[in-house]
N, CA, C and O atoms as a printed pandas DataFrame, in Angstrom:
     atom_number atom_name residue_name chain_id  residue_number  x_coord  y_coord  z_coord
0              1         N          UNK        A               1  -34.867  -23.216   -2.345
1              2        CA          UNK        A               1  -34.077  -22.248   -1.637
2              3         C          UNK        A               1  -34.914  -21.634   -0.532
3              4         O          UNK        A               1  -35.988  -21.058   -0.708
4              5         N          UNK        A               2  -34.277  -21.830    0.669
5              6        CA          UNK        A               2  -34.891  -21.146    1.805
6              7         C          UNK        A               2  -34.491  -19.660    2.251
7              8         O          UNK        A               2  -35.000  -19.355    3.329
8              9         N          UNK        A               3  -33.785  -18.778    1.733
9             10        CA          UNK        A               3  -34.093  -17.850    1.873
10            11         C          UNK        A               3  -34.884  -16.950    1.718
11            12         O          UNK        A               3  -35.665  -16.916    0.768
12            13         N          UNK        A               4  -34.800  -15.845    2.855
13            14        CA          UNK        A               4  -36.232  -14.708    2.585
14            15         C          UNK        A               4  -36.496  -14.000    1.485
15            16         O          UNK        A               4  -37.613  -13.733    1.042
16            17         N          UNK        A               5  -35.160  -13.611    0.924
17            18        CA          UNK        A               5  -35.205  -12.515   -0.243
18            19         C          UNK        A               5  -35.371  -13.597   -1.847
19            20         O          UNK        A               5  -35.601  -13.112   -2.955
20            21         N          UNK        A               6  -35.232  -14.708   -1.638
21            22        CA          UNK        A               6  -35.524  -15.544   -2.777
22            23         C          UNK        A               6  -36.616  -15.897   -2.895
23            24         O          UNK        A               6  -37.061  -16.056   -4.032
24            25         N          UNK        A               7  -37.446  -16.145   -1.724
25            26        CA          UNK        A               7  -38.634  -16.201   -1.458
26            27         C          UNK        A               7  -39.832  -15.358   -2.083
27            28         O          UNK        A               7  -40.794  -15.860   -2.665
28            29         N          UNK        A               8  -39.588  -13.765   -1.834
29            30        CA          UNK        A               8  -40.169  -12.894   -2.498
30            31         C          UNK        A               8  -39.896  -12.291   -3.695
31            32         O          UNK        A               8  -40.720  -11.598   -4.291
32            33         N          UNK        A               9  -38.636  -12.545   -4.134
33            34        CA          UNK        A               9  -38.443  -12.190   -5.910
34            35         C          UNK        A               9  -38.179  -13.425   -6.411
35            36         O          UNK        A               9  -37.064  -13.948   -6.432
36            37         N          UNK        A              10  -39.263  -13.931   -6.843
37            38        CA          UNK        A              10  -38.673  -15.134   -7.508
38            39         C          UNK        A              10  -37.895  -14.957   -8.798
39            40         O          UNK        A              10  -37.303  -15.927   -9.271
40            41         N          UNK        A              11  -37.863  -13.768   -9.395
41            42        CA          UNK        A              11  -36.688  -14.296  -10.589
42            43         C          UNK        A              11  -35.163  -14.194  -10.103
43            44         O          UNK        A              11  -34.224  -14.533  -10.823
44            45         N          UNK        A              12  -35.023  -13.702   -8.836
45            46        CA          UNK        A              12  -33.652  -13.561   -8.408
46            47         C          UNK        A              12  -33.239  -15.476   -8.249
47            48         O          UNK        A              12  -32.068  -15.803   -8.442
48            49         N          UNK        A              13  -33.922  -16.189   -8.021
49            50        CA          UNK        A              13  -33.776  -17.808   -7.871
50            51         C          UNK        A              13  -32.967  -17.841   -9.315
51            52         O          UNK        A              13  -32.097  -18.712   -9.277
52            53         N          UNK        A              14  -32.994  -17.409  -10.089
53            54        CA          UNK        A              14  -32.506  -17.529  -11.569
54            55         C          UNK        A              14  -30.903  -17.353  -11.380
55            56         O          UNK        A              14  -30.139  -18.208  -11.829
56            57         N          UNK        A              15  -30.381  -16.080  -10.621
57            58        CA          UNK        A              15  -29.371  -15.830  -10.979
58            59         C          UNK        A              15  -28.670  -16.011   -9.405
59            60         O          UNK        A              15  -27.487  -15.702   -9.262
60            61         N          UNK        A              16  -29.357  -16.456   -8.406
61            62        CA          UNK        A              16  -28.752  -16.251   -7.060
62            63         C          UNK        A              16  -28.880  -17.642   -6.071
63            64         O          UNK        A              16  -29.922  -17.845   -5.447
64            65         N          UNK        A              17  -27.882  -18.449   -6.000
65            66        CA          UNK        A              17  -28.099  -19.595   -5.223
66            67         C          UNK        A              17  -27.057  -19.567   -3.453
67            68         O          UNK        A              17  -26.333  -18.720   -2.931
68            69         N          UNK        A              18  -27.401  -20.617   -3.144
69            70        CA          UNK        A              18  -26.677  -20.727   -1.775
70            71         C          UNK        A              18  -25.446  -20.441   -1.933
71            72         O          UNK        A              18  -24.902  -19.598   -1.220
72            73         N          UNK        A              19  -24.947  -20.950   -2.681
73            74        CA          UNK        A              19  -22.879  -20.623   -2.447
74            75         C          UNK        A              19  -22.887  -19.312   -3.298
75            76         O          UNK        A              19  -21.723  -19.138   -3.656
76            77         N          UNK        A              20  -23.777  -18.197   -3.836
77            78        CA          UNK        A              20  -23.741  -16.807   -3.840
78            79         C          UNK        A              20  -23.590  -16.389   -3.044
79            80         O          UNK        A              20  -22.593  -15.699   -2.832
80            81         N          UNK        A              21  -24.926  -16.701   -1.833
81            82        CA          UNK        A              21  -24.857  -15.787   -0.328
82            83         C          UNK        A              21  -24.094  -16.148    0.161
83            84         O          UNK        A              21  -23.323  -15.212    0.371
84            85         N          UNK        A              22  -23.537  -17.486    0.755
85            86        CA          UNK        A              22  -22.239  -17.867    1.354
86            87         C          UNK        A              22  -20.891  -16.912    1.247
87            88         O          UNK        A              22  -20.192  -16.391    2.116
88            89         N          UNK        A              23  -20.821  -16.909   -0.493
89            90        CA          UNK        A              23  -19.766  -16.212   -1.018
90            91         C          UNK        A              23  -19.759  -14.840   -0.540
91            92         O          UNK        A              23  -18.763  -14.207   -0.190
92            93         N          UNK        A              24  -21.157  -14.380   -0.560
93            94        CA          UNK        A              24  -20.912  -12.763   -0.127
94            95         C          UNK        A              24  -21.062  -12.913    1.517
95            96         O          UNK        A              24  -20.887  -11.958    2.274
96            97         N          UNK        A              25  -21.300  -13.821    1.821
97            98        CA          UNK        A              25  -21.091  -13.321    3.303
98            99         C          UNK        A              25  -19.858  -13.990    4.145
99           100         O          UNK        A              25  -19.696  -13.544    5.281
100          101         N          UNK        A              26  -19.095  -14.877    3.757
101          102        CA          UNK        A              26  -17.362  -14.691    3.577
102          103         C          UNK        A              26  -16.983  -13.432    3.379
103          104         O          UNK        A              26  -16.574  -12.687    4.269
104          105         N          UNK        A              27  -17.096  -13.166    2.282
105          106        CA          UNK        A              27  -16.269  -11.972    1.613
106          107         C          UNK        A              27  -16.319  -10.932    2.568
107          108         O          UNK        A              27  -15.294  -10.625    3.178
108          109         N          UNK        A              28  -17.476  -10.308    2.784
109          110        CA          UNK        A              28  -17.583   -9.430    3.994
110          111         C          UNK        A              28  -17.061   -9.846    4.591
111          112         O          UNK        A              28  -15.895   -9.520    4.369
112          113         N          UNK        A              29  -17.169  -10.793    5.748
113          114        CA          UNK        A              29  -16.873  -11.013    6.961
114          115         C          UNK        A              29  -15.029  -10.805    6.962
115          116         O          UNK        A              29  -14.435  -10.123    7.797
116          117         N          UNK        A              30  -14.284  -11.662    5.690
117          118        CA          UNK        A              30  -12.997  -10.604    5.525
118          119         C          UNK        A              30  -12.515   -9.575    5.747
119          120         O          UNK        A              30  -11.592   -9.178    6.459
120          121         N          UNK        A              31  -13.866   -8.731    4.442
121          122        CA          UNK        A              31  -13.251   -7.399    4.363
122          123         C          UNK        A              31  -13.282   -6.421    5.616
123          124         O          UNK        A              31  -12.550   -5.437    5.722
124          125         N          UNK        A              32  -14.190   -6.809    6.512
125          126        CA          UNK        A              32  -14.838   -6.462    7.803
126          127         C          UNK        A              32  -13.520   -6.325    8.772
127          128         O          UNK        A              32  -13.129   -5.239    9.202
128          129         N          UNK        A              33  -12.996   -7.376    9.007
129          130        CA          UNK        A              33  -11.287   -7.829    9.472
130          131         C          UNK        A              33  -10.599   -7.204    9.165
131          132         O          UNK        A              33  -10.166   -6.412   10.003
132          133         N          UNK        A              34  -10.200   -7.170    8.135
133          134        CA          UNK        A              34   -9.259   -6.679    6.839
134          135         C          UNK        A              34   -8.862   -5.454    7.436
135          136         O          UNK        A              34   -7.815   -5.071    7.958
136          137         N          UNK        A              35  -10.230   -4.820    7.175
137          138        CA          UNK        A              35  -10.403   -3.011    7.150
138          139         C          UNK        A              35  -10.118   -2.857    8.904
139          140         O          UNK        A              35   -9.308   -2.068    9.391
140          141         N          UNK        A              36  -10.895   -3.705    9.601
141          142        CA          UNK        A              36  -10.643   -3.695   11.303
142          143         C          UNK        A              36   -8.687   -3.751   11.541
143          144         O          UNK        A              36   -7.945   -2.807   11.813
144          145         N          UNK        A              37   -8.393   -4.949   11.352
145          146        CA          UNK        A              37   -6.669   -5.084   11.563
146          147         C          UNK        A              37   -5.786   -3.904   10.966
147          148         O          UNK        A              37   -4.795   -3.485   11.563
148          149         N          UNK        A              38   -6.343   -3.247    9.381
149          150        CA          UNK        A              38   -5.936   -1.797    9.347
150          151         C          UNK        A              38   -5.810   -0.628    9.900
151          152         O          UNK        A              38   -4.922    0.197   10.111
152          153         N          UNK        A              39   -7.259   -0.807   10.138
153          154        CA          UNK        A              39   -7.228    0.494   11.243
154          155         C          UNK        A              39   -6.092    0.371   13.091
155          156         O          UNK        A              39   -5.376    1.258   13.555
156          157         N          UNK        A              40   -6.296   -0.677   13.535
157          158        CA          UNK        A              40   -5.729   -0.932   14.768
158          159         C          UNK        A              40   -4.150   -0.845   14.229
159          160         O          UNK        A              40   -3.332   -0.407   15.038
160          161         N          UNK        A              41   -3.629   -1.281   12.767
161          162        CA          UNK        A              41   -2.017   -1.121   12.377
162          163         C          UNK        A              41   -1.810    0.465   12.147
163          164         O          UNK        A              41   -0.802    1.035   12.566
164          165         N          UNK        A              42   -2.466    0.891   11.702
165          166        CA          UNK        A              42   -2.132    2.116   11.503
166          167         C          UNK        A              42   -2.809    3.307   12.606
167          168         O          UNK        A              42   -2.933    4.463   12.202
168          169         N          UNK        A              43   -3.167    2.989   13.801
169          170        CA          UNK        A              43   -3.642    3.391   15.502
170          171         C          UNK        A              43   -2.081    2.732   16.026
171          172         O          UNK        A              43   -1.249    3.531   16.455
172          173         N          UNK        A              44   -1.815    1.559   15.979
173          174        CA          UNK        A              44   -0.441    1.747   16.294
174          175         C          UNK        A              44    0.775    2.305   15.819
175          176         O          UNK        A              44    1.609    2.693   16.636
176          177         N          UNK        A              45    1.008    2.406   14.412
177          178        CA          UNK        A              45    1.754    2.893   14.026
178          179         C          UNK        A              45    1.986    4.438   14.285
179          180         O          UNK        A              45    2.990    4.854   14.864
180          181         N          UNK        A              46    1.095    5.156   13.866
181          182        CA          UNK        A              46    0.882    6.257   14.359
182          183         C          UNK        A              46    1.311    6.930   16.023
183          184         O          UNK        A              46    1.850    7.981   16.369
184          185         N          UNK        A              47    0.764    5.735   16.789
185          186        CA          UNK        A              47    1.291    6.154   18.015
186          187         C          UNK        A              47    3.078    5.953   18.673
187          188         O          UNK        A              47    3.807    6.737   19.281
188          189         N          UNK        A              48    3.306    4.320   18.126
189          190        CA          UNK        A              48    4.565    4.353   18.514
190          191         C          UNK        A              48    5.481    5.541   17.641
191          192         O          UNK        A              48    6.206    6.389   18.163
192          193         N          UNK        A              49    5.208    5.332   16.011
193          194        CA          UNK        A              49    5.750    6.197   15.439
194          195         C          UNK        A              49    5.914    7.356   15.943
195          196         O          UNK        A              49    7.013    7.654   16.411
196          197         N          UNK        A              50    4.766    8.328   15.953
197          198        CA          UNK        A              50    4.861    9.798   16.106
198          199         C          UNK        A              50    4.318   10.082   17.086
199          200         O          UNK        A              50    4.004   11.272   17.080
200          201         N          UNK        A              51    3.953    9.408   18.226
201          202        CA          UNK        A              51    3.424    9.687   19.283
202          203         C          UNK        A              51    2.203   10.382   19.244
203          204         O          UNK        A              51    1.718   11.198   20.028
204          205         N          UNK        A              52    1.881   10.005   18.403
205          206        CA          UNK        A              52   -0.313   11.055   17.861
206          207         C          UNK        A              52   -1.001    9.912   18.512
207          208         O          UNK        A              52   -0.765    8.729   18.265
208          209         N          UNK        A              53   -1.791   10.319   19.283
209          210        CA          UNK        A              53   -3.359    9.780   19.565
210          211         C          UNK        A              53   -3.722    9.693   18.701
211          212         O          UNK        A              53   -3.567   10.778   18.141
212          213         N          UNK        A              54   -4.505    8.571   17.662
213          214        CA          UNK        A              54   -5.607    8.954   17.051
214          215         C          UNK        A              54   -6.842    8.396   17.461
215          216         O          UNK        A              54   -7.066    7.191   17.348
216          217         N          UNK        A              55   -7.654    9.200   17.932
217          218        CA          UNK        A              55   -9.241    9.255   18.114
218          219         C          UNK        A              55  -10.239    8.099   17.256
219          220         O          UNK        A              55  -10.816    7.071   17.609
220          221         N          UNK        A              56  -10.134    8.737   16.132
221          222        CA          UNK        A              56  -10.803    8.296   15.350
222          223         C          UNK        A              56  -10.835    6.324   14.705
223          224         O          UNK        A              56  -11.695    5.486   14.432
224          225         N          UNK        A              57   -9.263    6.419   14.732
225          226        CA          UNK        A              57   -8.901    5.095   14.150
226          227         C          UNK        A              57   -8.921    4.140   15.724
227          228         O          UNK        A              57   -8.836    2.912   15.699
228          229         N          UNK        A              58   -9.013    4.723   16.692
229          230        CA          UNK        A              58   -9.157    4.027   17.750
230          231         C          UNK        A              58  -10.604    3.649   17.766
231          232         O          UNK        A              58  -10.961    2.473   17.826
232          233         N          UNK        A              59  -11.574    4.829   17.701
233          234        CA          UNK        A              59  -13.296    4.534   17.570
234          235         C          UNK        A              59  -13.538    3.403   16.762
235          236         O          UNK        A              59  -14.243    2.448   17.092
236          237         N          UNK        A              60  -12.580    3.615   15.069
237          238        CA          UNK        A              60  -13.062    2.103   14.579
238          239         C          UNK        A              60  -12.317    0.862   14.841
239          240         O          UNK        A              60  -12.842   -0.153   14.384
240          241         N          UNK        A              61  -11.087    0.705   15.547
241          242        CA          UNK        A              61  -10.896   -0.344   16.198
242          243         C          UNK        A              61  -12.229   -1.044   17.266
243          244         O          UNK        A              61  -12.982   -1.994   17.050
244          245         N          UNK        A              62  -12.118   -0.122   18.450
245          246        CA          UNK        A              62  -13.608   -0.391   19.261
246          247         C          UNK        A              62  -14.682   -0.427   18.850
247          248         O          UNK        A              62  -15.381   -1.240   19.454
248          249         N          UNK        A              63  -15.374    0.318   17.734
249          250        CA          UNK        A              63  -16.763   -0.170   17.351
250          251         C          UNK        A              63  -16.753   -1.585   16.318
251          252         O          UNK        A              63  -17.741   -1.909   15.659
252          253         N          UNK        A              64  -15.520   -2.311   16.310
253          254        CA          UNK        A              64  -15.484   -3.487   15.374
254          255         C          UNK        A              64  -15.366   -4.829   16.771
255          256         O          UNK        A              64  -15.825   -5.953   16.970
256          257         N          UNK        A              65  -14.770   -4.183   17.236
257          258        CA          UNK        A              65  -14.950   -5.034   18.892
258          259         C          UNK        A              65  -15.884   -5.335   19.436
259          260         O          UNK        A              65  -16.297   -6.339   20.017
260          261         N          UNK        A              66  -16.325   -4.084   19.148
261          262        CA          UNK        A              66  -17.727   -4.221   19.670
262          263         C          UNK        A              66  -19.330   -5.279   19.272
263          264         O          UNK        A              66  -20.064   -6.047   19.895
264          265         N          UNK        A              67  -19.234   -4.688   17.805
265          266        CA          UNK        A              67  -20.009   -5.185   17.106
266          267         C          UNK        A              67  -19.332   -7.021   17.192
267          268         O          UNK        A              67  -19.928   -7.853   17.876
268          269         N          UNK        A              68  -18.430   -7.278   16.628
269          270        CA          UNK        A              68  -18.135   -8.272   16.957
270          271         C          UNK        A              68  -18.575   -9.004   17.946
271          272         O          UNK        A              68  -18.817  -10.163   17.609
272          273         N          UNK        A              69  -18.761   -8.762   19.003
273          274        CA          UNK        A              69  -18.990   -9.202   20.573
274          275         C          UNK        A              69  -20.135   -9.401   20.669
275          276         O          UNK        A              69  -20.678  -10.504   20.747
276          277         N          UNK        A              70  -20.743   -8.135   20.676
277          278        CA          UNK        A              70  -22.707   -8.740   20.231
278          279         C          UNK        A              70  -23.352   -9.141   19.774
279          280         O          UNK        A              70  -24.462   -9.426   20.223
280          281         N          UNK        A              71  -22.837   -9.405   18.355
281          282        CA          UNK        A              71  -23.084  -10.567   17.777
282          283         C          UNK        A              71  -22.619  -11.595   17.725
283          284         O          UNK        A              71  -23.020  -12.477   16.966
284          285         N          UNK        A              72  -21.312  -11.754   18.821
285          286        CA          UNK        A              72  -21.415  -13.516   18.829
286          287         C          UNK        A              72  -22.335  -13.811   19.978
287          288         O          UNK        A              72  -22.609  -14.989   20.207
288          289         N          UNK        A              73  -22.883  -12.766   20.791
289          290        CA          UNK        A              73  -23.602  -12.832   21.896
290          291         C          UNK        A              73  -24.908  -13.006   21.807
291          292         O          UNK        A              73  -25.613  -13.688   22.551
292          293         N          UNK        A              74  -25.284  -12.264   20.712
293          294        CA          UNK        A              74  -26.780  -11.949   20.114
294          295         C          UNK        A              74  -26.979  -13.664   19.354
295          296         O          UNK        A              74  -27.972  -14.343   19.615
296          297         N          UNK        A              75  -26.047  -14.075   18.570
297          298        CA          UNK        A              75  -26.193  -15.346   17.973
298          299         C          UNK        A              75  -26.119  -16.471   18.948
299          300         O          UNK        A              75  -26.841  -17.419   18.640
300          301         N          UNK        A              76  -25.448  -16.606   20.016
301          302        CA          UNK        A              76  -25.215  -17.607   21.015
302          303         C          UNK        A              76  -26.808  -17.639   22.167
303          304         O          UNK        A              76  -27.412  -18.550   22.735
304          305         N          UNK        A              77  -26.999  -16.079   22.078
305          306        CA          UNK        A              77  -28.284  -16.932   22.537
306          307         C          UNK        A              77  -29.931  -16.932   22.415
307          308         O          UNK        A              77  -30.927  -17.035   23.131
308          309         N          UNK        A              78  -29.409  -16.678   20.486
309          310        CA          UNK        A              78  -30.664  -17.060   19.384
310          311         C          UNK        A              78  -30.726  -18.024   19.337
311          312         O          UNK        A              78  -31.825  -18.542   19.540
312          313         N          UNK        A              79  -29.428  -18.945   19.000
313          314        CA          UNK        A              79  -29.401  -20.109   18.058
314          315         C          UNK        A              79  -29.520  -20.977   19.407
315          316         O          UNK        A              79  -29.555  -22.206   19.349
């Protein structure tokens, strides 16, 4: 196993293989979405509905945009 953190605890090699980290880093990358497409449904809802600005649920629409963006940017020109 080539990862870093397996590398330095070796008894985690016992209980933690490649399609673990895979698995958890799917899963995030979901819930990441998930929670992002929520917030932007309920920033719209809110607005067409009741005509409220919301601030806040707009900030985490854009800081998921964001982040998003720089890291396909940051990875495109690591890799």
């Amino acid at each position: 196993m080539n990862h870093p953190i397996l590398s330095r605890i070796p008894i985690l090699r016992r209980f933690i293989d490649e399609r673990f980290l895979e698995h958890r880093r799917r899963s995030t990358s979901v819930a990441g979405f998930t929670s992002a497409f929520a917030a932007i449904a309920l920033f719209e809802y809110r607005y067409f509905k009741n005509h409220i600005w919301s601030w806040d649920l707009l900030a985490v629409a854009i800081t998921f945009i964001a982040v998003k963006l720089f890291m396909r940017l940051w990875y495109w020109f690591k890799d």
